[in-house]
Structure formats: structure tokens, C-alpha cells
N, C-alpha and C positions, 0 to 999 in steps of 0.2 A: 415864162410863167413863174410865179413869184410861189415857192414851194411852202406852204406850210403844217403838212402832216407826214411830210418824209422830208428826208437828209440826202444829198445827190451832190457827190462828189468824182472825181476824177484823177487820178493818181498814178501815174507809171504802167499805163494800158488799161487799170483797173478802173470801170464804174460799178460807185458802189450804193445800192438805194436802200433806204434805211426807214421802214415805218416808225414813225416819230411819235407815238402814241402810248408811250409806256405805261400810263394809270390806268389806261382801257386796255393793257395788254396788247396792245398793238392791233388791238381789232381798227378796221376798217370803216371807213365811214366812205358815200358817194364821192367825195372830195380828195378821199387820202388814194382813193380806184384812177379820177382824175389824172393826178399829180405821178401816179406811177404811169400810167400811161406813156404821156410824156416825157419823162425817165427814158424809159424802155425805148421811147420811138430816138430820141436825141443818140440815146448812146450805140444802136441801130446804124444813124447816118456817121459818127463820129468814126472815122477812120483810124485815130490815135486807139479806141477802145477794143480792146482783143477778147475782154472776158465781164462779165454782167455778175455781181455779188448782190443779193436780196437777202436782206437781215432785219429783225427790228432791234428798234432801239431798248439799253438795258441788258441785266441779265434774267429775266425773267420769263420771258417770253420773244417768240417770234413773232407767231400773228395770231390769232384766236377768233379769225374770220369775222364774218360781216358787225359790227355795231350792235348788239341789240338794245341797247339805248335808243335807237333810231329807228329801228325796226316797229311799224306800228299800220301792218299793210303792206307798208314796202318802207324804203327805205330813202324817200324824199331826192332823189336826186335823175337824170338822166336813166333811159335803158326800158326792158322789158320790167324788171323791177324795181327802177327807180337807186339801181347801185348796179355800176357798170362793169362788174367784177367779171362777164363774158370778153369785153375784150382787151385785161387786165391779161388774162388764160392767154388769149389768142397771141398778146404782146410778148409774152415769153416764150412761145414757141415760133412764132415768126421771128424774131430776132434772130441775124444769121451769127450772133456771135453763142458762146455757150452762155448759162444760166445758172449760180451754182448758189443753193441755197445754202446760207449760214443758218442752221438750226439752234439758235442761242437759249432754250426752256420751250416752252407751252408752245405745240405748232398743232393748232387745234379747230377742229369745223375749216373753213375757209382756208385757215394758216396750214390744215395737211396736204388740203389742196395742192397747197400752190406749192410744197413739196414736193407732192407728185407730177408737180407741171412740170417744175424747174429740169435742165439737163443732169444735173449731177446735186445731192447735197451731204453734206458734210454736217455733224449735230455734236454738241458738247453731249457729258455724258452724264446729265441732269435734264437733258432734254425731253421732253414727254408727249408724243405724239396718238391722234385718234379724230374720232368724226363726233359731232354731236349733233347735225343737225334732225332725225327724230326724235331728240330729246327735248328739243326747243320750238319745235316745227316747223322743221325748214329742212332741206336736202339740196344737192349740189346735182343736177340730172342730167351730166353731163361729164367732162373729162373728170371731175370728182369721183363717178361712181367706176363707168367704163374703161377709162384710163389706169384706175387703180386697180381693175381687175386685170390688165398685161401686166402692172408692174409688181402687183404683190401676188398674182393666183387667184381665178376665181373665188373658190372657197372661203379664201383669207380677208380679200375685199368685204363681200358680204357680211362675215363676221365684225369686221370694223364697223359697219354701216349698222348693220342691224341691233348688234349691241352696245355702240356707244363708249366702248372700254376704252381706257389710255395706255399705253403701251411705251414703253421704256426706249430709248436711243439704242442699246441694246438689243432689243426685238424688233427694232424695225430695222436695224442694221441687219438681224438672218433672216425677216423677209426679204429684205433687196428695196426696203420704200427711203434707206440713204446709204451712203457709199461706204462713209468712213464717220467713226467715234474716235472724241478722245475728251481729255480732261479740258473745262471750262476754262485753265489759264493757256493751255495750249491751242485755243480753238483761234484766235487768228493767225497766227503761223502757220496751223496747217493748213486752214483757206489760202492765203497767201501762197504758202507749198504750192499748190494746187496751180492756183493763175499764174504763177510763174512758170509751169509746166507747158500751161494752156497757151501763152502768151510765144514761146518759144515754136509752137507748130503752124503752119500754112492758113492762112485765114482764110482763102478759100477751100483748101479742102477742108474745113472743118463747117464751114457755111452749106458745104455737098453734101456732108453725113450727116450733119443735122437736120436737112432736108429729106433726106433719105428718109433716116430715121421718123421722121411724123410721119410722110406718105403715108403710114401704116394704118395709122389711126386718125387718119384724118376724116374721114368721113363720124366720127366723135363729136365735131364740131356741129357738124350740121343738124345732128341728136340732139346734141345739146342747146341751139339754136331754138327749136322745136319743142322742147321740154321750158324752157324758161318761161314760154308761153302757158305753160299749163301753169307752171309752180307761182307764177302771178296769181292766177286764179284761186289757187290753194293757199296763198296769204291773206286773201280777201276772207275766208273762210272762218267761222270763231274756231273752229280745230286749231290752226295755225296758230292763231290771238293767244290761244289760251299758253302752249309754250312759251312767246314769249313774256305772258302776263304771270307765268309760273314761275320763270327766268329772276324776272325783275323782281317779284315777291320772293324770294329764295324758298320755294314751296314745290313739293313734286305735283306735274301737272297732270291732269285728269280729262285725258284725251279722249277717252271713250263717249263720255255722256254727250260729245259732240260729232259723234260719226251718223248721220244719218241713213 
């Protein structure tokens, strides 16, 4: 596959995939979900690769989730809603190697996600994480909501979800939603730290705990599976329209006059 909205490299056990979308903040498009896929499944069979680094490109941002440029119903490409980002999720925890998210700025809607997919992430200390999809009208009804509710505490989840707030590399380091902070010229070294750690232990026993480890949640999937079908439905809807026609006007949206 010829990659053109990520970066995929390979370097001393480390693959490293790179959303390549820096003027859209590394948001997503059906294509850029594609391209990682592929990524994920390659570096999967690749025996040289010990440890999986997900980053975007720049320092601005990581990912800022789905497109909403593209967004207009759905999202024009393959899947339940036409952006395959279900089994983007599924690709990062099926990989038997670990997953460690470079948090390099904005990891936001879709890009917190995939924070909370990843096995371990590590965030510069400008990084700024949170959900917006009721802002925009859209939600994640799956390892997005469920999942963040094992990793950060029910409570806390909810509160991300329902109000929409961004939240400092700092605070999401004492919730437990990333591992480790540190300053922005220090953040690949200590990635690197890290997979050099990662790189040193037993590939399969780390293929076993990581297996382990989903058992738990896995029945998430099938939720979520199940949910993607409604939230199609709920894009077709002018409710949803109207977020991102609110998005796109930089205008707060006025969700109500469309709840029937």
C-alpha cells in the first residue's frame, strides 16, 4: 500500500506510524483509518518489530478524531459509518506487540480515543486531552465511552463525555488516562526510554498479557459493534447535521430545536 496520510517506518524493533495530517490536526479521514490499518496489521506479522509507536505529525497535535470536513452524514468511505475507525480500535489491541501512544499536543474526540485504546501513552507537557463528540454530534459508543470508564473511573469518564472540557497532560496523567509527562524536547527520548525497555522483554510473554489484559473488556467490542449501527442512524438525523454545520460555521450549535 502506497501510504499517504501516515508516515510508517521501522527502525531498531520500533514501528512507528505517524498521522500525516498536520493542517487538520491530524484528524482522520476514511483513508488516513485505511492506511493505519495496514500499519498495525504489517507491523503485527513483522517479527523484527517488538513495540508499536502511534503519533501525529508536528507539534501540535496528535489526532483530533474523525474529519469533520468530511463529515456530512457520514464520512464517505468503507464501514457502518463510512470511516473504518471500529477496526482501527480493534487493530491496536489485537496486535500482539504493545502500543504506545506519543501524545505530542491536542489528543481530542477520536485522538483521546485512541489514547485510551493504546497499551501505554506517554504525552508532552503541552499536551491537551478530552472528548467532544456531543459538541459536534457525534460520540464514540464503544471502547471510547466503556473503555474509558475502566481506565479513568466511571465518574470521571462521564464527566469527560458529558462536558466536553480539555484537560492538561497533567490531569490526565492523575487520572491514569497516560503513563508518563515530560517537557516537549524531552518527549522522544522518553518514548524511545520506554521501547528500549519494551524491546528487551520476552515477546511472548508480553503477547500473553496483553491478551490477558483485553479478555476483560472485550465483550466492549461487541457493544460497540452494535452502537455503530445506531450512531449511523443518528448522523443521518439534522441533530447531528446541525453540530457539524455549527463546527464548520465556527457558531455554537443549537441542538435542541432539532430533538423531536
Amino acid at each position: 500500500m502506497e501510504y499517504r496520510e501516515i508516515l510508517y517506518t521501522k527502525v531498531d524493533g520500533v514501528a512507528t506510524i505517524t498521522i500525516n495530517r498536520p493542517k487538520q490536526f491530524n484528524a482522520f479521514t476514511a483513508n488516513t483509518c485505511e492506511e493505519m490499518i495496514h500499519a498495525l496489521k504489517d507491523a503485527d506479522y513483522d517479527r523484527s518489530v517488538g513495540v508499536v509507536v502511534l503519533t501525529g505529525a508536528g507539534e501540535k497535535a496528535f489526532c483530533t478524531g474523525g474529519d469533520q470536513g468530511t463529515q456530512d452524514g457520514g464520512y464517505g468511505g468503507r464501514g457502518t459509518i463510512g470511516l473504518p475507525i471500529e477496526e482501527v480500535q480493534s487493530a491496536i489491541r489485537d496486535i500482539s506487540k504493545p502500543v504506545i501512544a506519543r501524545v505530542n499536543g491536542y489528543a481530542i474526540g477520536g485522538g483521546n480515543v485512541l489514547v485510551t485504546i493504546c497499551d501505554l501513552a506517554i504525552a508532552s507537557d503541552n499536551a491537551q486531552l478530552g472528548q467532544a463528540g456531543p459538541r459536534v454530534g457525534s460520540v464514540d459508543p464503544g471502547f471510547g465511552t466503556a473503555l474509558l470508564a475502566r481506565v479513568v473511573g466511571e465518574k470521571k469518564a462521564r464527566e469527560i463525555w458529558y462536558l466536553c472540557r480539555r484537560y492538561t497532560a497533567q490531569q490526565a496523567l492523575e487520572m491514569g488516562l497516560v503513563n508518563a509527562v515530560v517537557p516537549q524536547a524531552e518527549l522522544d527520548a522518553e518514548v524511545k526510554k520506554w521501547c528500549d525497555e519494551i524491546i528487551e522483554k520476552s515477546p511472548t510473554a508480553l503477547a500473553l498479557a496483553k491478551k490477558s489484559f483485553n479478555v476483560d473488556t472485550e465483550m466492549i467490542r461487541g457493544m460497540g459493534g452494535l452502537a455503530m449501527h445506531a450512531l449511523k442512524l443518528y448522523y443521518e438525523t439534522p441533530e447531528s447535521a446541525e453540530g457539524g454545520n455549527a463546527f464548520r460555521e465556527k457558531r455554537k450549535p443549537e441542538f435542541r430545536k432539532y430533538v423531536k
